[in-house]
KERO-983861 format. One line per field, with one value per residue: chain; x, y, z of N, C-alpha, C in turn. Coordinates in steps of 0.1 Angstrom, whole numbers. Each point is the difference from the previous one (the first is absolute). Layout:
REM KERO-983861
kette <- c(A:...)
nX <- c(X:...)
nY <- c(Y:...)
nZ <- c(Z:...)
caX <- c(X:...)
caY <- c(Y:...)
caZ <- c(Z:...)
cX <- c(X:...)
cY <- c(Y:...)
cZ <- c(Z:...)
END
This chain:
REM KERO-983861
kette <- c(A:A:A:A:A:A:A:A:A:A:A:A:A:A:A:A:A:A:A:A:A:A:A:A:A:A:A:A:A:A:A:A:A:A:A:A:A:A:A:A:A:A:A:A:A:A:A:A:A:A:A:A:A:A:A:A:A:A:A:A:A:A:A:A:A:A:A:A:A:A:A:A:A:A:A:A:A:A:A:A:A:A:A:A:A:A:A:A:A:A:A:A:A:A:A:A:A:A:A:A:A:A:A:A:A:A:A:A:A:A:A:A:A:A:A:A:A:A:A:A:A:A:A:A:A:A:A:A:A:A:A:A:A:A:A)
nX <- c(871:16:-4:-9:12:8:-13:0:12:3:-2:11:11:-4:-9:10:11:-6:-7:10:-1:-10:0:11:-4:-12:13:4:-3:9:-12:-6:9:-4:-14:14:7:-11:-2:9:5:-17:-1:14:-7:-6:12:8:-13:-9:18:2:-10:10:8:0:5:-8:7:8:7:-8:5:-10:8:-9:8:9:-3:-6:11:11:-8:2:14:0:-7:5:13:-5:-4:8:9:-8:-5:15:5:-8:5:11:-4:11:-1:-7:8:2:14:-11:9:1:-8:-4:4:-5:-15:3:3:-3:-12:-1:2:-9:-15:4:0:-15:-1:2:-10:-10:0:5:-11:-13:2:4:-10:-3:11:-6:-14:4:0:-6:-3)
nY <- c(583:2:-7:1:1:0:-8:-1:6:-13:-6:6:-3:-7:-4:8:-7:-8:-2:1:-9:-6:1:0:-10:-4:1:-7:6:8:9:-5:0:5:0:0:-4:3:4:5:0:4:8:1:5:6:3:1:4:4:7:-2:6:6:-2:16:-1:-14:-5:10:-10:7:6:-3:6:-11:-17:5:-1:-6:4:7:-11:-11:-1:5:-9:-12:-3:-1:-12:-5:9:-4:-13:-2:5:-5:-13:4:1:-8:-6:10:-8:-10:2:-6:10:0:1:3:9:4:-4:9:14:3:-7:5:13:2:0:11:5:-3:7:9:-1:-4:6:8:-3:-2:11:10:-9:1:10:0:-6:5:8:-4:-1)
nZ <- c(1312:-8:-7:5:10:-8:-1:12:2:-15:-1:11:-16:-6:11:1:-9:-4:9:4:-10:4:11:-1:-8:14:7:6:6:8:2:-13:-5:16:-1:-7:8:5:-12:-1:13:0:-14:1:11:-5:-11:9:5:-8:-3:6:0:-9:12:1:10:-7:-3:-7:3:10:-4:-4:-13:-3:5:-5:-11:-2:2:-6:-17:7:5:-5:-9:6:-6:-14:1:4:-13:-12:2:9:-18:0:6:-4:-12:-7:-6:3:10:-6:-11:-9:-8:10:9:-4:-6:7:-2:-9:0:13:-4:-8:6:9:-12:1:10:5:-14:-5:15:-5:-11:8:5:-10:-3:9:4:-15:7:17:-7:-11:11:2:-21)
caX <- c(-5:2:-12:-9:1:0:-14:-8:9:-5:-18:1:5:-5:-17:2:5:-9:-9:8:7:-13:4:6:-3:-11:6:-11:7:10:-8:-8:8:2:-11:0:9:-7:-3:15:-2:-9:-2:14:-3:-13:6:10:-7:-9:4:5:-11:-3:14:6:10:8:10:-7:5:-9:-13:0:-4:-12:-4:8:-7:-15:1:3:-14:-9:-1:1:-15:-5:7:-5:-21:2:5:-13:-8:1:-5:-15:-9:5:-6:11:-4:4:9:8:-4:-5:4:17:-6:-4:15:13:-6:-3:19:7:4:6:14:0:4:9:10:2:4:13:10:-4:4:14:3:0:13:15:-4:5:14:8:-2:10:16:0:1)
caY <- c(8:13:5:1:13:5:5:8:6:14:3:9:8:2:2:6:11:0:13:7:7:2:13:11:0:5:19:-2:14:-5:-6:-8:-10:-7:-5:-14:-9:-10:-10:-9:-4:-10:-11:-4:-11:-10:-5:-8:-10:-4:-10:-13:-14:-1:0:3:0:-18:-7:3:-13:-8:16:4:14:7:3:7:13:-8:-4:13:14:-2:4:13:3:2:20:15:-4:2:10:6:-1:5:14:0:-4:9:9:8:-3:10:1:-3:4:-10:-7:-6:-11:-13:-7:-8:-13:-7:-6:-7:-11:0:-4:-15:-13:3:-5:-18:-10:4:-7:-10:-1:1:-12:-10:-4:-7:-10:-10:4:-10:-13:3:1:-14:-9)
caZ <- c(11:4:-11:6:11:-12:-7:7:0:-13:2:9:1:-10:5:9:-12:-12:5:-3:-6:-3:9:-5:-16:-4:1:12:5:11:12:4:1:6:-6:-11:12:10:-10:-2:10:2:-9:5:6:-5:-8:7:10:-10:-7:14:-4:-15:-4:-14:4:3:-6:-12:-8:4:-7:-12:1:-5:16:9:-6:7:13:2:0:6:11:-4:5:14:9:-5:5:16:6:-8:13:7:-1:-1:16:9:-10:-2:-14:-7:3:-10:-12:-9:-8:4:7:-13:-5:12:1:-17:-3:8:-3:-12:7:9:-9:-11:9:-1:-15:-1:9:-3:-12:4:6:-7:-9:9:2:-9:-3:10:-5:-10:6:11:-3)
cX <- c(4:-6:-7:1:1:-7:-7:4:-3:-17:-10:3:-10:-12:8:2:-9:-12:10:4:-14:-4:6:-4:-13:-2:-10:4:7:-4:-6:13:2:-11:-2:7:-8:-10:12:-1:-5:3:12:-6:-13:2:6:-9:-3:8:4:-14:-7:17:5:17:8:10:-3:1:-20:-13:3:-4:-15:-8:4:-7:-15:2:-1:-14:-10:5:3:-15:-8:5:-8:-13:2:6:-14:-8:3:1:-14:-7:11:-5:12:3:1:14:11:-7:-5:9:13:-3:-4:12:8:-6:-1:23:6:0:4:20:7:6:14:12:4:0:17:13:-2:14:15:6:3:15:11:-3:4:10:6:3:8:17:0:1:12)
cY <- c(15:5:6:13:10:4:7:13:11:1:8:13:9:5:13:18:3:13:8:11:9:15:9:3:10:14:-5:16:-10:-3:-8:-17:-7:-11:-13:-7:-8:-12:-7:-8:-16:-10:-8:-13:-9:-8:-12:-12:-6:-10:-12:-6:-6:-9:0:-2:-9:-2:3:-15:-10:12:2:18:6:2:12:16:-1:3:14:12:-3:6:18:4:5:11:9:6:3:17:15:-1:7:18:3:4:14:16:13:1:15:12:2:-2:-12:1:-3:-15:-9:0:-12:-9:-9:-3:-12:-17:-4:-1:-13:-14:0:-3:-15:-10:7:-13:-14:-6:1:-13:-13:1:-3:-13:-5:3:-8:-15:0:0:-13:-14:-8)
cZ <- c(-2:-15:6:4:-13:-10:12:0:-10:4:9:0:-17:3:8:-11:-6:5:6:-12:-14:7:-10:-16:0:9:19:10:11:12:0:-2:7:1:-3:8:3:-13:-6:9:2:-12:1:10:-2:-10:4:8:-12:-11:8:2:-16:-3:-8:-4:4:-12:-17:-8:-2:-5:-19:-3:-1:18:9:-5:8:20:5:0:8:16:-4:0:13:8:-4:8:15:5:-4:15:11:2:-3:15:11:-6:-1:-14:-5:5:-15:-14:-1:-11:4:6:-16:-7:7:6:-11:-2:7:0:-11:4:6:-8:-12:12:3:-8:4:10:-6:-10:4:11:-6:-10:10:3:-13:-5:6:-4:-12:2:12:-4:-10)
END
């Protein structure tokens, strides 16, 4: 369980830096900075609903990596479709850069998954350390 709190955590924190840090690479001016909050934000949370009905976030002992990659693009997907739309239907869309906004729909899951192999792979080994020193 406290896996968990801990992949949400980076995944929050990663859907959060990442256009973050995309901002500053593609020179965003300072006013408009503030701009980008409210798409961090939502996707943060649309992320979070979206992965809790894909659960993404059950027991890695019971997820294989190709599932877990499969899981992530798909609920990343849905973030993406749902935050494009909702800049469409409020017609804000030309509010913000497209090429930061695409970076950072195209980087960020890419992050995501390198995050949750990485926990993957780190877990799986203390797990057969523990079984090694236990026997």
């Amino acid at each position: 369980m406290e896996l968990a709190h801990i992949n949400r955590a980076l995944d929050a924190a990663i859907i959060w830096f990442s256009l973050y840090e995309l901002r500053h690479y593609f020179q965003i001016e300072p006013v408009n900075q503030q701009l980008y909050v409210l798409p961090a934000l939502l996707a943060i949370i649309f992320y979070f609903l979206i992965a809790e009905l894909f659960s993404l976030y059950q027991l890695f002992r019971l997820t294989s990596l190709s599932e877990i990659t499969k899981k992530i693009l798909l609920v990343w997907g849905i973030v993406s479709l749902s935050l494009i739309l909702i800049a469409l239907i409020t017609k804000s869309s030309t509010d913000y850069s497209r090429l930061t906004i695409g970076w950072w729909l195209t980087l960020c899951p890419i992050y995501l998954i390198l995050s949750h192999l990485s926990i993957y792979k780190l877990f799986n080994h203390l797990s057969s350390q523990k079984n090694y020193f236990c026997s």
